[in-house]
C-alpha positions in Angstrom: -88.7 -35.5 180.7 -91.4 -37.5 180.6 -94.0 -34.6 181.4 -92.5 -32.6 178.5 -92.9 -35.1 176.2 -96.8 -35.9 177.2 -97.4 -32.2 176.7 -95.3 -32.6 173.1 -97.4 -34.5 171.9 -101.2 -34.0 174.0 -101.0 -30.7 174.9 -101.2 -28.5 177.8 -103.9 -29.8 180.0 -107.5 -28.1 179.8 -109.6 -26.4 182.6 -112.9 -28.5 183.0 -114.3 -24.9 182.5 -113.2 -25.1 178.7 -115.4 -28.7 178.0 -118.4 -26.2 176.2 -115.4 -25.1 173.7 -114.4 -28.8 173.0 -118.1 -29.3 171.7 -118.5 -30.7 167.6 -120.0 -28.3 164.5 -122.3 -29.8 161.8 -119.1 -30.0 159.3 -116.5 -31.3 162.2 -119.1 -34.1 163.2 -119.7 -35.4 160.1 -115.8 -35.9 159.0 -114.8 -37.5 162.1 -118.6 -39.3 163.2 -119.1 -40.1 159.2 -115.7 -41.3 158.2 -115.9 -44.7 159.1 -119.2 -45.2 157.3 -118.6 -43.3 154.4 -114.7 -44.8 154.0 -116.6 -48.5 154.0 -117.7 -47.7 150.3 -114.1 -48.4 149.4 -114.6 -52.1 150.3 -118.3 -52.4 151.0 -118.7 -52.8 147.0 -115.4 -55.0 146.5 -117.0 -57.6 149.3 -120.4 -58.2 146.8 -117.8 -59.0 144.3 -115.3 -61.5 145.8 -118.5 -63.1 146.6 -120.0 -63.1 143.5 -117.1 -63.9 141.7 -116.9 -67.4 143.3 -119.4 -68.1 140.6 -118.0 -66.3 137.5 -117.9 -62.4 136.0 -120.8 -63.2 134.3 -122.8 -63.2 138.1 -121.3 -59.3 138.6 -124.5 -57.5 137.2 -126.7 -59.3 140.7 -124.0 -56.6 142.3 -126.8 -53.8 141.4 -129.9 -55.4 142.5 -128.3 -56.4 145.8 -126.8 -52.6 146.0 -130.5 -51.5 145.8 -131.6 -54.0 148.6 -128.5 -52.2 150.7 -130.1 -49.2 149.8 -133.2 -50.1 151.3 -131.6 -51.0 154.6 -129.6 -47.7 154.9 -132.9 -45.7 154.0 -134.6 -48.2 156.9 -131.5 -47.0 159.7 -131.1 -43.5 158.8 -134.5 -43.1 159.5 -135.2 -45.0 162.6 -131.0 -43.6 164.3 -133.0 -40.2 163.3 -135.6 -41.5 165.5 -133.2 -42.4 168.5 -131.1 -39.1 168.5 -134.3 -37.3 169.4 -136.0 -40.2 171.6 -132.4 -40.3 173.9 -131.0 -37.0 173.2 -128.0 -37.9 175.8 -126.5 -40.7 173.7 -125.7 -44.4 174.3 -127.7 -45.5 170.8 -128.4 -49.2 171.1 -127.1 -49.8 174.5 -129.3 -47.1 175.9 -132.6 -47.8 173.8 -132.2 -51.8 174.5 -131.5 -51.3 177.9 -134.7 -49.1 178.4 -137.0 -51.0 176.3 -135.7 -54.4 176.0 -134.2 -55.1 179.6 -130.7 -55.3 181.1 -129.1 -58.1 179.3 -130.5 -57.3 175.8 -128.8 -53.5 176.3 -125.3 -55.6 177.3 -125.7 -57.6 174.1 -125.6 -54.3 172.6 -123.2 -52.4 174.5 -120.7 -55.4 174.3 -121.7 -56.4 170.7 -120.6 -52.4 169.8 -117.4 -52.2 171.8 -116.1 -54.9 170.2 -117.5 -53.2 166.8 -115.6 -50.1 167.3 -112.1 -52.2 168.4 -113.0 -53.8 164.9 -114.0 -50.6 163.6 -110.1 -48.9 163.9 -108.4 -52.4 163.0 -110.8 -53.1 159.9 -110.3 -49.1 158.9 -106.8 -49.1 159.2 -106.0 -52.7 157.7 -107.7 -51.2 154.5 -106.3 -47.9 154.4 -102.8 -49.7 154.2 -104.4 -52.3 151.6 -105.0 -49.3 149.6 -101.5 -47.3 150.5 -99.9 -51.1 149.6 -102.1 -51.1 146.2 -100.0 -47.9 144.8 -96.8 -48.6 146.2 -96.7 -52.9 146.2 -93.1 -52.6 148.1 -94.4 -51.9 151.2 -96.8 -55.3 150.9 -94.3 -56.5 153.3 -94.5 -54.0 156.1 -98.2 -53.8 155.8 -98.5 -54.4 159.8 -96.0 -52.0 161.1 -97.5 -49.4 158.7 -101.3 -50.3 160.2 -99.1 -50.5 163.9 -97.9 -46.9 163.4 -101.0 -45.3 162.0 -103.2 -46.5 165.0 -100.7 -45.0 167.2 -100.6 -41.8 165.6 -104.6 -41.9 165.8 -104.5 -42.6 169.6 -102.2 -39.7 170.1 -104.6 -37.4 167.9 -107.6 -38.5 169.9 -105.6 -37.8 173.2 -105.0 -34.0 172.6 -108.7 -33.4 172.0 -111.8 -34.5 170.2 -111.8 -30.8 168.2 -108.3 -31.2 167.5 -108.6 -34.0 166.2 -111.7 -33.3 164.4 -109.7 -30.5 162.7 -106.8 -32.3 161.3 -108.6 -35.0 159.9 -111.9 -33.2 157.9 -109.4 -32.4 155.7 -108.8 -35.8 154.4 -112.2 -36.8 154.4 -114.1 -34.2 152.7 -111.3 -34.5 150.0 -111.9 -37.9 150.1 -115.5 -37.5 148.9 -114.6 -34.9 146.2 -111.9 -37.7 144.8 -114.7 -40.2 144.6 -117.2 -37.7 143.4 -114.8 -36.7 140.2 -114.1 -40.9 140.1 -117.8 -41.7 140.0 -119.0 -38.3 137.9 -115.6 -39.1 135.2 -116.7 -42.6 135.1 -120.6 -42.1 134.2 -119.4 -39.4 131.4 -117.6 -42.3 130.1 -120.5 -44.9 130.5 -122.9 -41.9 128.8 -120.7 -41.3 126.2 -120.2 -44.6 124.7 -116.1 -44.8 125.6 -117.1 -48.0 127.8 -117.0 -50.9 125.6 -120.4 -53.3 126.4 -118.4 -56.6 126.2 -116.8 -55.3 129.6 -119.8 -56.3 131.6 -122.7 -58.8 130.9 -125.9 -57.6 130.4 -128.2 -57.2 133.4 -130.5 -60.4 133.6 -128.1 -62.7 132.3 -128.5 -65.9 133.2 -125.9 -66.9 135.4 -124.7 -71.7 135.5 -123.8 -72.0 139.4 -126.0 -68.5 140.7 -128.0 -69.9 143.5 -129.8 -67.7 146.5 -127.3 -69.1 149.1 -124.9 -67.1 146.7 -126.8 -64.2 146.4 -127.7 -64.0 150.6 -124.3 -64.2 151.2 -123.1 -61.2 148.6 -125.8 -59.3 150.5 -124.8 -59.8 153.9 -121.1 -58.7 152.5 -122.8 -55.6 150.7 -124.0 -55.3 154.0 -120.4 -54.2 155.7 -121.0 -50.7 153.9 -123.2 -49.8 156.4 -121.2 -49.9 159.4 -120.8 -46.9 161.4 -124.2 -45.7 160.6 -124.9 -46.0 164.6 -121.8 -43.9 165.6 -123.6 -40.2 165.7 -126.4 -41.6 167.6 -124.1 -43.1 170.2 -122.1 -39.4 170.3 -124.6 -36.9 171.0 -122.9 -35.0 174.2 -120.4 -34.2 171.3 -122.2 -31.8 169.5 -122.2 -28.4 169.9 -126.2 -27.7 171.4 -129.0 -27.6 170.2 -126.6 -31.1 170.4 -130.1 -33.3 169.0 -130.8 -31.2 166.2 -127.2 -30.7 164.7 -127.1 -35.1 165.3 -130.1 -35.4 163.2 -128.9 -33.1 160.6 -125.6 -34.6 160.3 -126.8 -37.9 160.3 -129.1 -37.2 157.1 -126.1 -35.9 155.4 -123.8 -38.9 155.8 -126.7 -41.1 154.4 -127.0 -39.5 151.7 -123.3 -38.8 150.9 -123.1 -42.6 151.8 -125.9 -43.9 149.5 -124.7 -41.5 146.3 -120.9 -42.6 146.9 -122.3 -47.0 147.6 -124.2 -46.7 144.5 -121.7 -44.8 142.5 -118.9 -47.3 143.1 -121.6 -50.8 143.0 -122.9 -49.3 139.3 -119.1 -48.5 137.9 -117.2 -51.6 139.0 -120.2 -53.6 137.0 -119.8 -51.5 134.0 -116.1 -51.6 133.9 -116.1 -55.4 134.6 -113.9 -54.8 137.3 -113.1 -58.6 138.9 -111.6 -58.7 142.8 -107.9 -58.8 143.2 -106.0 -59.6 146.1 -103.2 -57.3 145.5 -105.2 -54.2 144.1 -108.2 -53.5 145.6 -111.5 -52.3 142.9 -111.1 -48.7 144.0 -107.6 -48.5 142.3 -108.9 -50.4 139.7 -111.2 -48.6 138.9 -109.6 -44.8 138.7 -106.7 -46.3 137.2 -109.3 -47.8 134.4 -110.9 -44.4 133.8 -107.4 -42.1 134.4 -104.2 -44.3 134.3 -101.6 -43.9 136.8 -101.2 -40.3 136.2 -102.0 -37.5 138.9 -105.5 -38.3 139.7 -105.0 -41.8 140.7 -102.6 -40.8 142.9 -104.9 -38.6 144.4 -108.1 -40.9 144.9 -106.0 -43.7 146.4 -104.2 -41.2 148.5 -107.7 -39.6 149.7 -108.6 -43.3 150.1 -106.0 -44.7 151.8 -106.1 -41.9 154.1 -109.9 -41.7 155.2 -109.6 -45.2 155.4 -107.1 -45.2 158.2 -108.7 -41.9 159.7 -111.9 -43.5 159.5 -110.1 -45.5 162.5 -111.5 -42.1 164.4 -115.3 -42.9 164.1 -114.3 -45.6 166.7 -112.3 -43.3 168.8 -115.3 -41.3 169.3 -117.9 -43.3 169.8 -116.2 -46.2 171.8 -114.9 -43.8 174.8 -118.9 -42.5 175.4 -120.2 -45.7 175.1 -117.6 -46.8 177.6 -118.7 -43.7 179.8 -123.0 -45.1 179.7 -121.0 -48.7 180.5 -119.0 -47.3 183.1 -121.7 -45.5 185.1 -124.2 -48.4 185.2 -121.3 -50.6 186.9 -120.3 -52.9 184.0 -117.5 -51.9 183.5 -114.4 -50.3 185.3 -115.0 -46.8 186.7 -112.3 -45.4 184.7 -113.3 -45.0 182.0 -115.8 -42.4 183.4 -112.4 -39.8 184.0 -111.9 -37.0 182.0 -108.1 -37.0 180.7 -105.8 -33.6 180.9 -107.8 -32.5 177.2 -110.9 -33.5 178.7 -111.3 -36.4 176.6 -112.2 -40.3 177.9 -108.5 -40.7 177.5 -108.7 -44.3 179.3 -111.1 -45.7 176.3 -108.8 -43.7 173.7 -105.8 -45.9 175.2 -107.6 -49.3 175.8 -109.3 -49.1 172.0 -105.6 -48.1 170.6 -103.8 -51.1 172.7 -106.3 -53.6 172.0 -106.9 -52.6 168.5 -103.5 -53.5 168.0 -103.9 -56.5 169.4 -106.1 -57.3 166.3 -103.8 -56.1 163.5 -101.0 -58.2 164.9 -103.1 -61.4 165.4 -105.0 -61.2 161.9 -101.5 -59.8 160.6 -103.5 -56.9 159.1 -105.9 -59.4 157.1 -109.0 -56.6 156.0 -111.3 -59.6 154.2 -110.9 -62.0 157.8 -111.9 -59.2 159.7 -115.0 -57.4 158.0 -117.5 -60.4 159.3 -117.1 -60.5 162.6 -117.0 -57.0 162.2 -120.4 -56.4 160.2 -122.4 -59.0 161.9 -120.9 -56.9 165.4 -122.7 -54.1 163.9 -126.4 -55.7 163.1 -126.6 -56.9 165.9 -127.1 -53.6 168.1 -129.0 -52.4 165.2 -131.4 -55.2 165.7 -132.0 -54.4 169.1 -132.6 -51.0 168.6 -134.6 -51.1 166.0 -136.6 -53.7 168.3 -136.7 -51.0 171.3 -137.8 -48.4 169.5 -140.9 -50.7 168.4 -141.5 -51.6 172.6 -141.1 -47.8 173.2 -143.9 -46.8 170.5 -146.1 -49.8 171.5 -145.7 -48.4 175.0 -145.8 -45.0 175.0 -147.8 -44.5 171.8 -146.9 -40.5 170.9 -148.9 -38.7 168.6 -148.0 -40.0 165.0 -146.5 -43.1 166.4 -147.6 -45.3 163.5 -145.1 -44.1 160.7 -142.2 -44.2 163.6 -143.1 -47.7 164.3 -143.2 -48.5 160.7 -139.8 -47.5 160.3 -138.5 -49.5 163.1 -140.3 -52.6 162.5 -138.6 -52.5 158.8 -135.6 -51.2 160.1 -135.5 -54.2 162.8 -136.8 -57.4 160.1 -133.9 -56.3 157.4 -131.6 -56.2 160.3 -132.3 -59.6 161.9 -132.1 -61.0 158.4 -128.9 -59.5 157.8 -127.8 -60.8 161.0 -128.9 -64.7 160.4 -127.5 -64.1 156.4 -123.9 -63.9 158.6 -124.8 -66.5 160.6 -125.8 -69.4 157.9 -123.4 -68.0 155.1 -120.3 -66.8 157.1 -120.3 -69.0 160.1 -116.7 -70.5 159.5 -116.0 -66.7 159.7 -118.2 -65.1 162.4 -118.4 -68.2 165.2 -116.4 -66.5 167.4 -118.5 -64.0 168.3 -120.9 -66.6 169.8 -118.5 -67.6 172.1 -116.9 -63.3 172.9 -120.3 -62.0 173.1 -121.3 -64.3 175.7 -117.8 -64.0 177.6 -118.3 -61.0 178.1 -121.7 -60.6 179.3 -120.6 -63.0 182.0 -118.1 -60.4 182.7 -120.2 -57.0 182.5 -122.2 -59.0 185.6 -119.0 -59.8 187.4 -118.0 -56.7 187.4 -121.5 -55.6 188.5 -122.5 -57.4 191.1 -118.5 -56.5 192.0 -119.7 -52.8 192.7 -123.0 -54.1 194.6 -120.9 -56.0 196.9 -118.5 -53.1 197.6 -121.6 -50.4 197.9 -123.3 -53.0 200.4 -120.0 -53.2 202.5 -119.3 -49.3 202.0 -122.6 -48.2 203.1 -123.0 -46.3 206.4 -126.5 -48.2 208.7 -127.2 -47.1 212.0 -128.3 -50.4 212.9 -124.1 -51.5 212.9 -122.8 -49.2 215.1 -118.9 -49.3 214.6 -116.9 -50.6 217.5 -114.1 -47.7 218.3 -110.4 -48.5 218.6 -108.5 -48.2 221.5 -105.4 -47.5 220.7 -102.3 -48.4 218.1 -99.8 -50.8 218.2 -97.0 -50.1 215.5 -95.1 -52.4 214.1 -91.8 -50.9 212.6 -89.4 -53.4 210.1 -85.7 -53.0 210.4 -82.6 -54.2 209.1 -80.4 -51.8 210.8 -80.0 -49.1 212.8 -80.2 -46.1 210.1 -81.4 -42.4 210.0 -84.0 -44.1 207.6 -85.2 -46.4 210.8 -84.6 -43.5 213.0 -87.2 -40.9 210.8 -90.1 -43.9 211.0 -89.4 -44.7 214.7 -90.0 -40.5 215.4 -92.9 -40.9 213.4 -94.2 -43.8 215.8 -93.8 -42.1 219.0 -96.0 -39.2 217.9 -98.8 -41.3 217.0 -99.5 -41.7 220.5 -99.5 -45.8 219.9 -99.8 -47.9 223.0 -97.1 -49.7 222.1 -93.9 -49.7 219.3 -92.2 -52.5 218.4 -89.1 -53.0 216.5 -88.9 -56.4 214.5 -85.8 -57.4 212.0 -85.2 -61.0 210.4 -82.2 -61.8 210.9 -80.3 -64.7 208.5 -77.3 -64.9 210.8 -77.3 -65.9 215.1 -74.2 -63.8 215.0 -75.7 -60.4 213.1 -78.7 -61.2 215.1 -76.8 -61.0 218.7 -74.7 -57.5 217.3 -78.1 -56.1 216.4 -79.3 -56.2 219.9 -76.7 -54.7 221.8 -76.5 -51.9 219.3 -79.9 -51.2 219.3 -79.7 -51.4 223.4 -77.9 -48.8 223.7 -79.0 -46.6 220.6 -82.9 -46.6 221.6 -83.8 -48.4 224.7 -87.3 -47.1 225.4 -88.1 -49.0 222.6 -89.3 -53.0 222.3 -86.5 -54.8 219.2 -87.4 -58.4 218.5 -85.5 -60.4 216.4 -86.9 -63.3 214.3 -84.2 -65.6 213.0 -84.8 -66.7 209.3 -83.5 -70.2 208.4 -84.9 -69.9 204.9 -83.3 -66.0 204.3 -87.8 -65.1 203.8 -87.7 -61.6 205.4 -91.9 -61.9 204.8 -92.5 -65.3 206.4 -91.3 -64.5 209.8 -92.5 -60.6 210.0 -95.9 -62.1 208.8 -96.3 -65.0 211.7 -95.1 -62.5 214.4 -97.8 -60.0 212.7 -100.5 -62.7 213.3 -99.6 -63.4 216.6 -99.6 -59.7 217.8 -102.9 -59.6 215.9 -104.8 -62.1 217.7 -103.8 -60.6 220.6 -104.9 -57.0 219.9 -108.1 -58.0 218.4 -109.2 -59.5 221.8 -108.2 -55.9 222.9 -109.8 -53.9 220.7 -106.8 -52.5 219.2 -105.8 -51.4 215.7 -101.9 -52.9 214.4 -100.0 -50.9 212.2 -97.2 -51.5 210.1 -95.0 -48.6 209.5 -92.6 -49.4 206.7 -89.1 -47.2 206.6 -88.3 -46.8 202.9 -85.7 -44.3 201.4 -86.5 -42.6 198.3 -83.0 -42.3 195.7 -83.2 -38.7 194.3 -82.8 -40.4 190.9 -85.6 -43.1 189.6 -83.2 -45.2 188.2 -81.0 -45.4 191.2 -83.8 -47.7 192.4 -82.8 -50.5 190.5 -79.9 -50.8 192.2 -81.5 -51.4 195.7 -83.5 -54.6 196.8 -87.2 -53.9 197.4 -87.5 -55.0 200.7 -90.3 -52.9 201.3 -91.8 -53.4 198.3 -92.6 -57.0 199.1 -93.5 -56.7 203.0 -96.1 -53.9 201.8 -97.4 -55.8 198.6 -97.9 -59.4 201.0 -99.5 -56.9 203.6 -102.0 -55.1 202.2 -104.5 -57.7 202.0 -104.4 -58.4 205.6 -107.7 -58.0 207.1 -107.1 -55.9 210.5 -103.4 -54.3 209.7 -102.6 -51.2 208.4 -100.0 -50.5 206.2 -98.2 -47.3 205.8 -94.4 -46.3 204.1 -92.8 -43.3 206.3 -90.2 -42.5 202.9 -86.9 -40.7 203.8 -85.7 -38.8 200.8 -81.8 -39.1 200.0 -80.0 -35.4 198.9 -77.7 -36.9 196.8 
């Protein structure tokens, strides 16, 4: 039953063979590698305004000057991630160049800076997709986190049957996401062109502004600043791409920035003409096409496009977070497996870890989009600051022909980042402390793990200088608690393991059950040794494990190996196993961490 239903909703499993046909086109990379940072213009814009509206409505027309300094820095990245795809042409983005360039720790900042970015990346995205679901239908305010709950775990499914699969289903929402806001933004300059905008909406650019102060302005930045997250995500997903795999990146990539600066700039320009203010229960995006079309048709159809890329944009994560895992994984920081292929031959480990803990999140911020965005912009800058900083130590080092304009886009690239990044750090810090206590968490742990693996390669590897000392023979140890066909099956066993000696051994609770055991089992099987420990406590473990440790001592002086052979029967029915003690369970789980005994369960499968 439950094998039907994984292949109900993943699939039938795919031949490793069939990995070339799972490979991304220009128009399927950019919907489901672009989502998240071309969704981010639905609140990138509204985030200038709540902070500019601390100080008044009068302060909204700094939202277009601080739009063009976003600009900048999105003209800075495109151009030096452009840089990167062809530089490391297998992926990794920021964790890969840092590592390279900047050393091991500084590619770990990375690394672990954008894992927890993409875990943001799916909680922020789908927070505000059901923030702009709850905008056109306000009675479902209430079950905002079940509705972000159910969406992730529809994602996680989607991701599981395949990264073209996915990719299918959701361009479809995003590229009609981008012609909503294209006939929002072109219907809304028509009006501004026209005259049918009335000037007193908005003040005039350049007026001057009681309370406006640079602290102000730096911080409506750094929150402009959150539109620009997931611009790192197609650098970091190269083996996706169908080959040339560098080329279709690059080409991709160009066309998401510009799709991204149109759409930023589009929105920034119109909510300051409209005089649209921040509001906690609509956000400026339904606002805004409900300003220019009423609540007809069409504004059902932008928030709808909107609410839905936002949620899907949830899927730039899902991509990028499972390969970065993968670079992770192979250079031992983090568990091996997430290096295994699922049944679609996706990273399906990462797809289920970045589902569960994403989760996690939503419940704990109780779907809260505005508490989340810092932590998960300045987990953004700060991989693009090292990146932009390796790519500098690479050109310095290597020095290519035409290395200077490279390096002049880096070094831009890499300054507007690290302000960005101390902006956060001086105007959010009630907001983003945390990650100076996460980040370094779990560095600590990336090395843990680490020099985990060094220690078990050092003890795993084969030297010819410690020549292994062989074994001379078995002596098996065989639990009882009766004589049974179950006991009977694992005694057969014993005897054809050639084993110097067997040996019976039952805890017994009872002097009585003790003495009947023994002269049943003398005359059932005499050829082999039964001793009986008597439990005063009713521990089956505490006696079986002091008689293992005297036997122990004593073969070890002999060279010899012990073995526990553990009788189990096996209900034909999973659930009948509830309704048995797990005897064996507990001898084998206190066992198996025994230096010099082996374990082993010798099952006997019931018919009925």
């Amino acid at each position: 039953m439950v094998s039907a239903l994984k292949r109900f909703l993943i699939g039938r499993p795919l031949k490793s063979t069939e990995l070339g046909e799972q490979k991304l086109t220009k128009k399927k990379a950019l919907a489901i590698l672009s989502s998240d940072a071309l969704s981010s213009v639905a609140y990138g814009p509204e985030q200038i305004l709540i902070v500019l509206f601390t100080v008044g409505t009068a302060a909204f027309w700094y939202s277009v000057p601080i739009a063009i300094g976003v600009l900048v820095l999105l003209i800075a990245l495109i151009l030096s991630y452009r840089q990167i795809i062809f530089a490391y042409p297998r992926g990794g983005g920021a964790y890969v160049v840092s590592k390279n360039n900047l050393g091991m720790n500084s590619g770990l900042i990375a690394g672990g800076s954008l894992l927890v970015d993409y875990i943001l990346t799916v909680a922020v995205s789908v927070s505000a997709g059901t923030d702009a679901l709850t905008s056109a239908f306000p009675a479902l305010h209430v079950h905002a986190v079940a509705i972000a709950v159910f969406f992730v775990l529809l994602i996680t499914v989607l991701n599981l049957r395949g990264i073209r699969e996915s990719a299918t289903i959701l361009a479809y929402p995003v590229y009609l996401f981008v012609a909503a806001l294209f006939i929002l933004i072109g219907a809304g300059l028509y009006n501004v062109f026209t005259g049918q905008v009335p000037a007193e909406l908005h003040a005039a650019v350049g007026t001057p502004v009681a309370g406006i102060s640079l602290f102000i302005l730096l911080k409506a930045f750094a929150s402009g600043c959150s539109a620009l997250t997931g611009v790192e995500a197609i650098s970091n997903a190269i083996p996706n791409f169908k080959e040339p795999a560098p080329n279709n990146a690059a080409k991709t990539l160009m066309a998401m920035g510009s799709l991204l600066a149109i759409l930023f700039s589009g929105i920034v320009f119109l909510a300051f003409y409209y005089g649209i203010a921040p509001n906690a229960q609509e956000t400026v995006v339904s606002q805004m096409a409900e300003g220019i079309f009423g609540r007809n048709f069409i504004y059902y159809f932008i928030q709808g496009t909107t609410a839905l890329i936002l949620i899907l944009a949830a899927n730039t994560g899902y991509s990028a977070f499972p390969l970065l895992a993968v670079n992770l994984a192979k250079d031992k920081f983090i568990p091996r497996m997430f290096t295994i292929r699922g049944d679609r031959l996706g990273f399906s480990n990462g797809i289920l870890i970045l589902g569960f803990l994403s989760i996690l999140l939503i419940v704990a911020f109780k779907g809260k989009t505005e508490r989340l965005i810092p932590l998960y912009a300045i987990g953004v800058f700060i991989p693009f600051t090292l990146a932009q900083t390796g790519m500098i130590v690479k050109w310095f080092r290597e020095k290519p022909k035409g290395w200077m304009p490279k390096l002049i886009i880096n070094s831009l690239g890499a300054l507007i980042s690290f302000v960005v990044v101390m902006m956060f750090l001086l105007t959010k810090f009630t907001q983003v402390w945390p990650i100076l206590i996460f980040l370094p968490l779990i560095i600590l742990l990336f090395h843990r793990i680490h020099k985990h693996y060094m220690d078990v390669a050092e003890q795993l590897r084969v030297s010819a200088a410690e020549p292994t000392v062989p074994i001379k023979g078995n002596i098996i140890i065989i639990p009882v608690a009766s004589i049974t066909r179950v006991v009977e099956n694992a005694l057969n066993y014993a005897k054809s393991l050639s084993a110097n000696q067997i040996i019976a051994v039952s805890v017994c609770f009872d002097k009585e059950e003790e003495k009947k055991l023994e002269e049943k089992w003398e005359k059932w099987n005499p050829d082999v040794r039964l001793v009986t420990l008597n439990s005063l406590h009713r521990s089956i473990v505490h006696p079986l494990t002091k008689f293992i440790d005297m036997i122990e001592h004593k073969a070890t002086d002999q060279n010899y190996q012990i073995m526990v052979l553990i009788p189990e029967f096996i209900p034909k029915k999973g659930w009948h196993h509830i309704l048995h003690n797990q005897s064996s369970l507990l001898i084998r789980t206190h066992l198996l961490y025994r230096r010099n005994v082996c374990v082993a369960t010798i099952p006997y499968h019931l018919q009925k």
